[in-house]
GUZARO-310486 format. One record per residue (C-alpha): z, y, x; residue number from 0. Coordinates in steps of 0.001 Angstrom, whole numbers. Each point is the difference from the previous one (the first is absolute). Layout:
# GUZARO-310486
<c3=Z | c2=Y | c1=X | nr=NUM>
...
***
This chain:
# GUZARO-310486
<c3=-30510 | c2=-18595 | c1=-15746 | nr=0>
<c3=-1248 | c2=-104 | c1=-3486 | nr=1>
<c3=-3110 | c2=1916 | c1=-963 | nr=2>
<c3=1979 | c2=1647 | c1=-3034 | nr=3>
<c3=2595 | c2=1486 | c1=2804 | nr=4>
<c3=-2828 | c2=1146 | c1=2054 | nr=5>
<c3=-1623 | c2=1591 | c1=-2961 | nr=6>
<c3=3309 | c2=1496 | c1=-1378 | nr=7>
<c3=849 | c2=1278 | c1=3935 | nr=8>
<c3=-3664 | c2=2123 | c1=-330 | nr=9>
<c3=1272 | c2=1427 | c1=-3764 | nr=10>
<c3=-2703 | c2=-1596 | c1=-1774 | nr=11>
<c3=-101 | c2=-1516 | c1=-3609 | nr=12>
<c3=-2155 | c2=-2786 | c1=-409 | nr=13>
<c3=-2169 | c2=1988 | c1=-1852 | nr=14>
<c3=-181 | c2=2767 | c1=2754 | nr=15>
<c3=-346 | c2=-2581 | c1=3004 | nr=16>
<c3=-3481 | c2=-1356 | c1=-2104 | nr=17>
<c3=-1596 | c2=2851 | c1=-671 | nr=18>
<c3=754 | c2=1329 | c1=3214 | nr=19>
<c3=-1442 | c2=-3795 | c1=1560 | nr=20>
<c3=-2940 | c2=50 | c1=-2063 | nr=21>
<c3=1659 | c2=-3361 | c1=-1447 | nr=22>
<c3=134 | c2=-1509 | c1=-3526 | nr=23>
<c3=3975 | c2=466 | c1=-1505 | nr=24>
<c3=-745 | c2=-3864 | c1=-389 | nr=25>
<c3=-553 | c2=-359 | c1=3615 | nr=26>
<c3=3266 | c2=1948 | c1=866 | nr=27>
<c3=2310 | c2=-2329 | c1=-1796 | nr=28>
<c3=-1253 | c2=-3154 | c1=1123 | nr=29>
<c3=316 | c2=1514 | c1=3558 | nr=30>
<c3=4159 | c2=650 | c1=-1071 | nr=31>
<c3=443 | c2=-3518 | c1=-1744 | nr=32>
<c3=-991 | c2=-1226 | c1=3437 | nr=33>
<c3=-3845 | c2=-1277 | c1=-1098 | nr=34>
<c3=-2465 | c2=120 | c1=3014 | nr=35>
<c3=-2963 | c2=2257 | c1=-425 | nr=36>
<c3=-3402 | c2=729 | c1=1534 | nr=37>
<c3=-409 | c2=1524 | c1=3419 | nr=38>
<c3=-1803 | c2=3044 | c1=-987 | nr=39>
<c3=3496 | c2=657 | c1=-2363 | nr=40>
<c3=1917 | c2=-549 | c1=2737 | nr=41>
<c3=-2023 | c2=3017 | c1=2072 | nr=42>
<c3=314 | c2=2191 | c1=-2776 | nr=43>
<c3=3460 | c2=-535 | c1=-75 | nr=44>
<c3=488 | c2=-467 | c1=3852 | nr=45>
<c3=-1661 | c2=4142 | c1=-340 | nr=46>
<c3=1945 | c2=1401 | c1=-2218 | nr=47>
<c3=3520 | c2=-1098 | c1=1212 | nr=48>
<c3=-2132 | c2=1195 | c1=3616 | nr=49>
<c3=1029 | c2=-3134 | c1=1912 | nr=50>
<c3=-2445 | c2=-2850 | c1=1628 | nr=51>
<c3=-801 | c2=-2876 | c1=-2675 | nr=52>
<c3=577 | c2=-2868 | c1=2129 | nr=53>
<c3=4072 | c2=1424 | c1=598 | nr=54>
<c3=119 | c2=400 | c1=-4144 | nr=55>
<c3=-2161 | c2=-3280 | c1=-401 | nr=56>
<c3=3680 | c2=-1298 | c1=2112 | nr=57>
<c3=2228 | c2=1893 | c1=-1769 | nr=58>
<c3=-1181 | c2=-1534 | c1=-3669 | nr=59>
<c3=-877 | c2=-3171 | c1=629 | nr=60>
<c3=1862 | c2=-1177 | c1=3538 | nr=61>
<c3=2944 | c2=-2227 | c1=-357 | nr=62>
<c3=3092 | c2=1010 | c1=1462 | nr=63>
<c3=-620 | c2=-1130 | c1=3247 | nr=64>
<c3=-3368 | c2=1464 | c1=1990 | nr=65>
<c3=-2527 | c2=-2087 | c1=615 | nr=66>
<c3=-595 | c2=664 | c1=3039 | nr=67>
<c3=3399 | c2=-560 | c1=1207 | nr=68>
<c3=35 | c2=-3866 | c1=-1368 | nr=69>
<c3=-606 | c2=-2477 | c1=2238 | nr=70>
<c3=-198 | c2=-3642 | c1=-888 | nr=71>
<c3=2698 | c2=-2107 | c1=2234 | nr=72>
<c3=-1205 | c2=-3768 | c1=410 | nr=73>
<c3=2594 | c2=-2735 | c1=-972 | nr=74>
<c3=320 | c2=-1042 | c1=3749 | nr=75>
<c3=930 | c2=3766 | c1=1178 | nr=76>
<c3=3025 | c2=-272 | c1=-2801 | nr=77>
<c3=1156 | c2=-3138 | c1=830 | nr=78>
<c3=93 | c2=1243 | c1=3723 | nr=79>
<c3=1756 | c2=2723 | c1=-732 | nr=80>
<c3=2088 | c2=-357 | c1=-2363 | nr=81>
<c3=2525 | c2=-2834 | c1=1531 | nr=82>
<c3=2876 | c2=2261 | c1=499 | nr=83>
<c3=1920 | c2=-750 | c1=3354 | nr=84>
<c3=2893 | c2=-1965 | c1=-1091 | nr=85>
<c3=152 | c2=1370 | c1=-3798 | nr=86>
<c3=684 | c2=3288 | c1=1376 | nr=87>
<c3=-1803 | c2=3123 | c1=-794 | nr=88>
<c3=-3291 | c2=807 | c1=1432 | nr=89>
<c3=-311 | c2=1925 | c1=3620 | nr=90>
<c3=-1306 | c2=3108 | c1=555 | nr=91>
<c3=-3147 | c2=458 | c1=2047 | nr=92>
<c3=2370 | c2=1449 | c1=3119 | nr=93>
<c3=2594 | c2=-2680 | c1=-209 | nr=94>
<c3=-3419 | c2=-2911 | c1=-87 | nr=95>
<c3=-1354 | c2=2379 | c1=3090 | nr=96>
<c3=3624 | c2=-605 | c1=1792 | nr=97>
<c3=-46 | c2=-3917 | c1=-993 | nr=98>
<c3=-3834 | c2=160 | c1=1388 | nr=99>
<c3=835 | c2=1833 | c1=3143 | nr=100>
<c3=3219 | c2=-2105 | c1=612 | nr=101>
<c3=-1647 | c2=-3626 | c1=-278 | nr=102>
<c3=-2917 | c2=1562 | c1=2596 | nr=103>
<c3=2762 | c2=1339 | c1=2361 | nr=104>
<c3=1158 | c2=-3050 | c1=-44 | nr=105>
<c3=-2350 | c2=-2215 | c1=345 | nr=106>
<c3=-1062 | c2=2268 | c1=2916 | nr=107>
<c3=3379 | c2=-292 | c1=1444 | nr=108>
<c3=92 | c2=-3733 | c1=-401 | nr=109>
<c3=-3501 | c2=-426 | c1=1853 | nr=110>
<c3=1252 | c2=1563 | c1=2904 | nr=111>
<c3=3188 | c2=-1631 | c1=49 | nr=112>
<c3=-2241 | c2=-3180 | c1=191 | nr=113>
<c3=-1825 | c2=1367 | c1=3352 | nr=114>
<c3=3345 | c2=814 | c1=1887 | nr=115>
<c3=1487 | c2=-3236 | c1=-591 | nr=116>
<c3=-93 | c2=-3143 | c1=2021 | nr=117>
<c3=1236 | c2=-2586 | c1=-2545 | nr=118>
<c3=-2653 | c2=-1695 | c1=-1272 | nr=119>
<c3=2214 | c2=-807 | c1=-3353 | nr=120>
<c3=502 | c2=3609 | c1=-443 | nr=121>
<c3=-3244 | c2=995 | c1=823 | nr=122>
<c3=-1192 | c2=-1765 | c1=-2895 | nr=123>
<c3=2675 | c2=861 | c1=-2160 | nr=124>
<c3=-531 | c2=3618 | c1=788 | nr=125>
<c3=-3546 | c2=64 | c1=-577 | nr=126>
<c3=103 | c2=-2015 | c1=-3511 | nr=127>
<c3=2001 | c2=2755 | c1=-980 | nr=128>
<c3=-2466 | c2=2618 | c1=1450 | nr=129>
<c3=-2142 | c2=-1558 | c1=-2667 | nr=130>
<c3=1775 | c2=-99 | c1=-2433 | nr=131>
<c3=1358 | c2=3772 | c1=-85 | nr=132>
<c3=-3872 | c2=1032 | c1=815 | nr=133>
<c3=-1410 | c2=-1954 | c1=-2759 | nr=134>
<c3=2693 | c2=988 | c1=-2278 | nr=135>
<c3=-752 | c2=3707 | c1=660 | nr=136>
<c3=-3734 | c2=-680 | c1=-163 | nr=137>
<c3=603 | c2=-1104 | c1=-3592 | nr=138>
<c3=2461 | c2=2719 | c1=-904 | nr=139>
<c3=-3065 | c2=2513 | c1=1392 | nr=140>
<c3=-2633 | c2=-1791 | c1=-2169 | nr=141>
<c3=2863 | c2=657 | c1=-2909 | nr=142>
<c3=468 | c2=3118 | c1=781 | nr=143>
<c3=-3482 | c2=647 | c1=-770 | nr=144>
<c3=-685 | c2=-1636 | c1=-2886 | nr=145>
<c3=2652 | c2=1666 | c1=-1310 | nr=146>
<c3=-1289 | c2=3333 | c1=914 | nr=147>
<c3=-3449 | c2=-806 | c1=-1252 | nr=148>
<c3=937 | c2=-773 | c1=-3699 | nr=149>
<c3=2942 | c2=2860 | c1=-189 | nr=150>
<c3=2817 | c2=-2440 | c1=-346 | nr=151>
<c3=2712 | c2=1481 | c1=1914 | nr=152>
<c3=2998 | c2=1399 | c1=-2189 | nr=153>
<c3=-965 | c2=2719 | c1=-2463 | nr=154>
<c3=2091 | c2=2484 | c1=1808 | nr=155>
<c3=-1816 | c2=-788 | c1=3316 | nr=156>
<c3=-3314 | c2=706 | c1=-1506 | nr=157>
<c3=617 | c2=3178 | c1=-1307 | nr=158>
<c3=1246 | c2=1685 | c1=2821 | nr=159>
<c3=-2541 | c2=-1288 | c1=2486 | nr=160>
<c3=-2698 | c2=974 | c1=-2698 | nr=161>
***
């Protein structure tokens, strides 16, 4: 929000809005054409429009995004995450949960598979692919939560968990 909307949504001229401040005209306009001013301005403004100064130190000189909602996503965590599966579209956080809880069942499933057979061929077989399912859904875990760490699941997906 500009500081000339917030001004005109109290009925205020700039001439009003400094006298009633205690503020130079001078300091009023450079506060519209976006200019930073001194802390003690911003109080006397922050007082007369009765709101705290740090939320209308945010509203005049934030950028569109918070601040406090950025977060800085190394190279490696986008290069992770961003190798779609086959071209296709990203998953959702419940459809990598189902592909997480799958390749565990699985690899469960596999392991004792390996215990009830005799074979030693397919007691082998059976228990690379234990492995392999386990250590597949280990790694789809460890996604899973890098993902939820830097807020990278759909934008959809965010907004309604949030």
């Amino acid at each position: 929000m500009s500081f000339r909307s917030l001004r005109e949504r109290k009925l205020l001229s700039q001439e009003q809005l400094a006298e009633k401040s205690g503020l130079s005209l001078r300091t009023i306009q450079r506060v519209e054409a976006g200019h930073r001013v001194s802390y003690a301005s911003l109080r006397a403004l922050a007082a007369t429009f009765e709101m705290d100064v740090d939320v209308l130190e945010r509203e005049l000189y934030a950028m569109k995004q918070s601040a406090d909602d950025f977060v800085e996503i190394p190279r490696w965590v986008r290069v992770w995450t961003n190798t779609y599966w086959f071209g296709g579209p990203r998953p959702s956080r419940r459809q990598a949960h189902i592909a997480e809880a799958i390749c565990m069942g699985g690899g469960i499933a596999f392991l004792v598979a390996s215990l009830l057979v005799t074979a030693t061929f397919m007691t082998t077989l059976f228990r690379v692919a234990a492995g392999f399912h386990l250590v597949c859904g280990y790694l789809l875990s460890v996604t899973i939560r890098i993902v939820d760490t830097y807020k990278l699941w759909p934008a959809t997906e965010i907004s309604a968990r949030d």
